[in-house]
N, C-alpha and C positions, 0 to 999 in steps of 0.2 A: 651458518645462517641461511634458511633459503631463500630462493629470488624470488622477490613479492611478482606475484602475475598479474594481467586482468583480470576481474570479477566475471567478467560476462564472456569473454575468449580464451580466456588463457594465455593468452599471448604476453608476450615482453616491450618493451619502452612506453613503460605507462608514463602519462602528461596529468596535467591537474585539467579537472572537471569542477564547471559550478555546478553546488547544488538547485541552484534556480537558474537557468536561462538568461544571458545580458538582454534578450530582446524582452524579456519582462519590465524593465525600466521602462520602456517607454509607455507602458500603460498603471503602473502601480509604484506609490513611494517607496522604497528602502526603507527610508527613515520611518517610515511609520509601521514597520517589521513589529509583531508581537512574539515573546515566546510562551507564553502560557495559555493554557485552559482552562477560564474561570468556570465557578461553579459545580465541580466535580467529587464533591467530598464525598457525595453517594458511592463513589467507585475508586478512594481512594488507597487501596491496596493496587491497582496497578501501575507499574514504573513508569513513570512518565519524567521525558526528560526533552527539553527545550534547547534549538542549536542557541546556543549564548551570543553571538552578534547576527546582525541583519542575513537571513540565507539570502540574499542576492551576492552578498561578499565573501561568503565560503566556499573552499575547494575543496577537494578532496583528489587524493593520490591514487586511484582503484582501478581506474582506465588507461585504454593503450590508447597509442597515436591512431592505429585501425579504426576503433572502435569509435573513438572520440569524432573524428575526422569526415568518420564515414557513416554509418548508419542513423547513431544521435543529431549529427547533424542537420543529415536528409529529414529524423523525426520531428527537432526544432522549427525548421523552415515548414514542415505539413502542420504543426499543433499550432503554431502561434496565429492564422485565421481562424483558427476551430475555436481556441480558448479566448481569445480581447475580447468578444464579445460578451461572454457569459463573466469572465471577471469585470468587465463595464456596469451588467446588469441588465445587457440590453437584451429584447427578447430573440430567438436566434433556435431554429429547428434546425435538428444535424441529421445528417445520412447515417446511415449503415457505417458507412466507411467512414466519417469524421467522428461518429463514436467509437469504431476499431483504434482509431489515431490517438483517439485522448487515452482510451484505457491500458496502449502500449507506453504511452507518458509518463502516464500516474504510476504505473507498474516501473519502470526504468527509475523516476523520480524515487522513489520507493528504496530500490537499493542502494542509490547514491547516496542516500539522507541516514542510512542508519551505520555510514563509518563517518560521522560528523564526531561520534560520541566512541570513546570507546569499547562503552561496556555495551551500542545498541547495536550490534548486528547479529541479528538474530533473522535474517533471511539468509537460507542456506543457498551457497554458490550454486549448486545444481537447478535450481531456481532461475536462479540470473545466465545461467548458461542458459535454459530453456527457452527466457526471454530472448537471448540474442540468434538461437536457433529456428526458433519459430515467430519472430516478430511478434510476440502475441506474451501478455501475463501469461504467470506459470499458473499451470493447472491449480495448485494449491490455494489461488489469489482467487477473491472478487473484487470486484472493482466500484466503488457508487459518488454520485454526484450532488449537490445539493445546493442551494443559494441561500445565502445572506441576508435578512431583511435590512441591515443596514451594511456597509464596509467595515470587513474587522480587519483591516491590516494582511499583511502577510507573513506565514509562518507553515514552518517544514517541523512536526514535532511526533517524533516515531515514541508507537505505546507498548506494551507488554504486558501477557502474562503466564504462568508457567505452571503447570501442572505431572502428576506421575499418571500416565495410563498402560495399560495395559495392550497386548493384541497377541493375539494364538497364531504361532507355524505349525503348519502340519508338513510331514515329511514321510511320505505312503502309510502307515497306519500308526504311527508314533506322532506325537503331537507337544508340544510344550508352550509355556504362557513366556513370554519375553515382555520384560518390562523398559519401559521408554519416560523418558524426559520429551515434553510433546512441549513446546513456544507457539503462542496466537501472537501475531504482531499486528498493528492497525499503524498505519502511517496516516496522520489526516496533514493536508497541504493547503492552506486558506489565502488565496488570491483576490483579497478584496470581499466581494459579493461572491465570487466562486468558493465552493467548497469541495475536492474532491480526496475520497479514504480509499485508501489500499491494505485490505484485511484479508489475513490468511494466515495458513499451519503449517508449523515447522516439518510436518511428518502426517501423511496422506494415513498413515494406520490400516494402509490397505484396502480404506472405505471412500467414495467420496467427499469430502466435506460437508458441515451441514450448509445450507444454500437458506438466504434470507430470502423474503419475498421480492417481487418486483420494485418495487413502491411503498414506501416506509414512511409514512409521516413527513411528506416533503425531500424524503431521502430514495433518490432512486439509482435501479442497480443497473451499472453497462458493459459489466465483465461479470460471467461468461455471458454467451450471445448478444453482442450486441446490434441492438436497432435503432430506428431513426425515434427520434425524441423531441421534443419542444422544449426550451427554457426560458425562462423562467416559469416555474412552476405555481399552482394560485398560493400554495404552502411553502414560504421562509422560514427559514431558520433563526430562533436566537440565539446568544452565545452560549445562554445557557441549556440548549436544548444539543448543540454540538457538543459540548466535552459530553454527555450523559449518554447522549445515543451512541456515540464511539467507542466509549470503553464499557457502554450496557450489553455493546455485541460480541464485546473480548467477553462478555462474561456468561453469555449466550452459548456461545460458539464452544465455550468449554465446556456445560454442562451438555452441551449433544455429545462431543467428543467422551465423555466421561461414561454414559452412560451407553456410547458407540463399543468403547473398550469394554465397558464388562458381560453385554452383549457374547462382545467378542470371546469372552474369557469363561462363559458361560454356553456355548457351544462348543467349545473346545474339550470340555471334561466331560472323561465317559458317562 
């Protein structure tokens, strides 16, 4: 059997890691933890699976003592003034740099939360290496934030969905069509009044991704480039405008991919 490594080093003597942060308790209930996403039946074809008790009480086996000890924790101690305020509701403009901090967060939080379950890990390790390589989401991620018009609890709930595309190798004047199994996953993380989703692809298809706008109906994006921002925004969110816009972008994001691949598949042929 081989030795389970860390996720984001590779290294050996992995410790248990929360999925949510202890210093979250002192701003938001546990007990008042949700695990679903009402209102979604419009997009209910994608998997959505809910951590089954409070994520402030879950761990997870996937990190070293290095890793745990050392860099998540320096990120802990930077995120937790960047983020009380915006899960309070209170109004709060960030730097540059305290929206870099959150969207290295969101992105870290992201891979912890999809070995809660075990059929949701669908972010590729090379990814989470990325992350731990360059302090920074994987190129594959974007990253966006959004607020609450009321407190909906807290909840860690990784989404999915899966598709067959296509993408052309060329190999000096021979060429052939390789077919892939391509994963969109959207982790949304809801801290009260805070809303923040980490959406991305299993497989870059050798194109960029497709890129949403800045600014989405109350939903704004802080990975890639991120800048200084104002929160709270004049546009809240409901709950039922959260499950729909989450998984309406898993559903987005694959018709680009889709018709990226055939694109792809359609240049390819003499």
């Amino acid at each position: 059997m081989a030795k389970r490594t860390c996720t984001f080093c590779g290294g050996g003597n992995l410790t248990k890691e929360h999925v949510l942060p202890r210093w979250l308790s002192k701003v938001v209930s546990f007990d008042n933890s949700t695990g679903e996403l009402r209102g979604d039946a419009e997009y209910n074809e994608v998997a959505r699976r809910s951590i089954p008790i409070s994520p402030g009480e879950r761990q997870v086996r996937n990190v070293c003592a290095g890793c745990n000890q050392g860099w998540m924790s320096d990120l802990e101690t930077a995120t937790e003034p960047v983020l009380t305020p915006l899960i309070l509701g209170e109004e709060r403009t960030l730097t540059a740099e305290e929206v870099d901090v959150l969207a290295l967060w969101a992105a870290k939080t992201a891979v912890t939360t999809q070995f809660v379950m075990r059929d949701s890990g669908e972010i590729p390790r090379r990814q989470a290496a990325q992350i731990f390589e360059r302090q920074r989401p994987a190129a594959e991620m974007q990253v966006f934030i959004a607020q609450m018009a009321e407190p909906w609890g807290v909840a860690c709930i990784p989404g999915r969905v899966h598709f067959g595309a296509r993408r052309v190798i060329t190999l000096g004047s021979a060429s052939r069509v390789e077919r892939l199994r391509v994963v969109l996953y959207a982790t949304t993380i809801t801290l009260e009044r805070a809303v923040i989703q980490v959406i991305g692809t299993s497989d870059r298809m050798l194109y960029e991704p497709p890129r949403f706008a800045e600014e989405f109906e109350g939903i704004r994006r802080i990975w890639p480039r991120p800048r200084p921002l104002t929160l709270p925004r004049e546009r809240l969110l409901t709950d039922r405008e959260l499950a729909l816009k989450t998984y309406g972008r898993l559903h987005e994001m694959r018709e680009g991919l889709v018709e990226l691949s055939r694109v792809a598949e359609q240049r390819g042929q003499p």
